[in-house]
C-alpha positions as CSV (number, residue, x, y, z in Angstrom):
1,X,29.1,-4.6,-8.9
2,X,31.2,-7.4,-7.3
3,X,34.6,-8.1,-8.2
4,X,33.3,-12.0,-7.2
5,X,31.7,-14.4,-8.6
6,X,28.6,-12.8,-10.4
7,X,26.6,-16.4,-9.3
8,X,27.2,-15.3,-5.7
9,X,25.0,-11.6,-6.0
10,X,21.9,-14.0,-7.5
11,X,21.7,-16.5,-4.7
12,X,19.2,-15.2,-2.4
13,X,20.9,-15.3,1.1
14,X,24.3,-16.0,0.1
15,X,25.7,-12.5,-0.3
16,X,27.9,-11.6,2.3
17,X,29.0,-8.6,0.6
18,X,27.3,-4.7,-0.4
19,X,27.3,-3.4,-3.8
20,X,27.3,0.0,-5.4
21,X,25.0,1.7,-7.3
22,X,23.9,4.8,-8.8
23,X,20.1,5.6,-8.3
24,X,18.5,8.9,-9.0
25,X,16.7,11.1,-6.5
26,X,14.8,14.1,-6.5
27,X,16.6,17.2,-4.4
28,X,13.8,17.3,-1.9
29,X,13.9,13.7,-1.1
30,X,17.8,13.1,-0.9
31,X,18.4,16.5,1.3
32,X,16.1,15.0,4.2
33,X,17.6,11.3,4.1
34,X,21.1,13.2,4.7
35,X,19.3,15.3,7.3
36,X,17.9,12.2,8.8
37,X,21.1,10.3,9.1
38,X,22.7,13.2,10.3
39,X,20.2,13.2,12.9
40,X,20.1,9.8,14.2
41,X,23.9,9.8,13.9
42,X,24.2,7.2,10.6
43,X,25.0,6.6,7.5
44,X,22.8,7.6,4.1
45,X,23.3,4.2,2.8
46,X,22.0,2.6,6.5
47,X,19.1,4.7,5.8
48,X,18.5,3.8,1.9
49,X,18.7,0.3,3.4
50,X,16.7,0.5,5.9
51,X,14.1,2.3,3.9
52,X,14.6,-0.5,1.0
53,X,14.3,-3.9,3.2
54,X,11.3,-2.0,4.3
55,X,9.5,-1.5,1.3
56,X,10.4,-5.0,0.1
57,X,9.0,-6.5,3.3
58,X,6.1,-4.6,2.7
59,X,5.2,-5.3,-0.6
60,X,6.4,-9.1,-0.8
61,X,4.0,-9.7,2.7
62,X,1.2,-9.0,1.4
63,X,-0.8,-10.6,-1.2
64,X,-2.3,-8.0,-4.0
65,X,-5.7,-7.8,-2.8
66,X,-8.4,-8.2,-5.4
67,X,-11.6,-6.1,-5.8
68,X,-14.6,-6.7,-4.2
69,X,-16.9,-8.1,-6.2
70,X,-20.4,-6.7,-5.6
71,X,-23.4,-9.1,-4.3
72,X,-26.0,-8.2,-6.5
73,X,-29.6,-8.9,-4.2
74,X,-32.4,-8.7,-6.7
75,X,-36.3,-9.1,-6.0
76,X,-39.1,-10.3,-8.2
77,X,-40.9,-7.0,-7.5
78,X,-38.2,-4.3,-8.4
79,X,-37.4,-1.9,-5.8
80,X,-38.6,-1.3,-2.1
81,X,-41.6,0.7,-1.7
82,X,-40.2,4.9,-1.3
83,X,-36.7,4.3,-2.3
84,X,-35.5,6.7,-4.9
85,X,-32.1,5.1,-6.3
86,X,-32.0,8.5,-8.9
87,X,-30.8,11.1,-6.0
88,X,-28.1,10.0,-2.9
89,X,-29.5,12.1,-0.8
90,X,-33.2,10.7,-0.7
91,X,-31.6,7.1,-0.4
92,X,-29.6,7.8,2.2
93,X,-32.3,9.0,4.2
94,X,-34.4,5.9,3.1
95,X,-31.4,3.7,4.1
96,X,-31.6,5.7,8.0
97,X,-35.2,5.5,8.0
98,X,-34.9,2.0,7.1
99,X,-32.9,0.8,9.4
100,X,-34.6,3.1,12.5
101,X,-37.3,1.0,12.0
102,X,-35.6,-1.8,12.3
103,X,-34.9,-1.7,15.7
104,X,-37.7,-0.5,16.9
């Protein structure tokens, strides 16, 4: 951590400095981010960094999408004439048929 004012690291945009840090990483992973920056002629921490602003962007962008809900479409006399909702196969070639004859 910072030899500096603690308060400084918690403002967001106000840190002018980098910190250290252990993190732990399996083998696999941490031999190709060396082999990477080794590569592209950089450091492992420009890489972690790169890989971490990344991630963040990613994940604070984008609102957690909720489930579809499913529309329920009902019909006061139960189910279409020939559909067979107890095997996938037979309604998916009722859903084909179906629609064939729909745009014919």
């Amino acid at each position: 951590m910072s030899r500096r004012n603690p308060r400084l690291l918690r403002k967001a945009g106000s840190v002018a400095e980098s910190a250290k840090t252990n993190v732990q990483l399996p083998e696999d992973l941490l031999l190709e981010a060396k082999r990477k920056a080794l590569e592209t002629r950089t450091t492992l921490s420009a890489i972690l960094e790169r890989a971490l602003r990344r991630e963040l962007r990613q994940a604070g962008g984008r609102p957690t999408r909720r489930p579809r809900r499913i529309r329920w479409v009902t019909s006061a006399g139960g189910l279409p004439p020939g559909l067979d909702i107890s095997d996938r196969s037979k309604m998916w070639d009722w859903m084909q048929q179906t629609r064939t004859h729909a745009r014919h």
